[in-house]
C-alpha positions in Angstrom: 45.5 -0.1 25.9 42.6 -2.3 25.2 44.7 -5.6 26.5 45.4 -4.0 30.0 41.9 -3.0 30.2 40.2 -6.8 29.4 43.2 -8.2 31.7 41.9 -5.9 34.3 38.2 -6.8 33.9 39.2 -10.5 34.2 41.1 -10.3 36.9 38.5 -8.2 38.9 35.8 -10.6 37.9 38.3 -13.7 38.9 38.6 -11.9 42.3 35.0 -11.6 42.6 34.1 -14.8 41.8 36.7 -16.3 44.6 35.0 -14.1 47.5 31.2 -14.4 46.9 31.2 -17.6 44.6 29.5 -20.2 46.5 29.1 -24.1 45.2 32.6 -24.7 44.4 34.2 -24.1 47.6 37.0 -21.1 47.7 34.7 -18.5 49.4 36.8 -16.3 52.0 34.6 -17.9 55.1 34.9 -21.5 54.4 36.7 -23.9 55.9 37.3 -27.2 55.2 38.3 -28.5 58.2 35.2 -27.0 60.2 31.8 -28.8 60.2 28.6 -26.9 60.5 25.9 -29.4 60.8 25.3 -33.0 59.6 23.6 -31.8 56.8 26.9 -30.1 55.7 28.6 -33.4 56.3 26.0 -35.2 54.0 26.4 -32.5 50.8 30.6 -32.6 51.2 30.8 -36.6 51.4 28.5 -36.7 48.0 30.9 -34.3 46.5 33.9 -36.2 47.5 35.2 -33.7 49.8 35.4 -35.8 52.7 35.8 -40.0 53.0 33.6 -42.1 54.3 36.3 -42.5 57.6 36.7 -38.5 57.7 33.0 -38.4 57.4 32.0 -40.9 60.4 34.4 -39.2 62.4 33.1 -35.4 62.0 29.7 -36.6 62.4 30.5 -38.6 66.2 32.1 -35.4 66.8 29.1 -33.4 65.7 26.7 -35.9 67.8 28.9 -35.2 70.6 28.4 -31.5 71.1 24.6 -32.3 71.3 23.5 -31.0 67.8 20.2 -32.1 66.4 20.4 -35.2 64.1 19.1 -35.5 60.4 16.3 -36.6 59.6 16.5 -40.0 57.2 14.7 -39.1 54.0 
């Protein structure tokens, strides 16, 4: 009885941690194929999410649709 019951617990806790986790990637409303804002762009090339070509070309298509630029730090 006890093994169902920690089995349960870990796979409610697994589920919950795969729709509200945020950092990892894996949350219901991402998508990876769908920019949001250079700034977005900046954080996933640094975690290796994206090349540098896939990178360049999300962020001409970005500055395309007339959204603000970044500001160079």
């Amino acid at each position: 009885m006890g093994l169902f019951w920690a089995t349960f617990l870990g796979l409610a806790l697994w589920a919950v941690s795969r729709l509200f986790g945020s950092g990892r990637g894996g949350g219901v409303a991402e998508d990876r194929h769908e920019a949001g804002d250079p700034d977005d762009l900046d954080l996933r090339l640094a975690r290796g999410e994206l090349d540098v070509t896939e990178y360049r070309t999300l962020h001409e298509e970005l500055a395309s649709t007339g959204l603000p630029k970044t500001v160079e730090r």
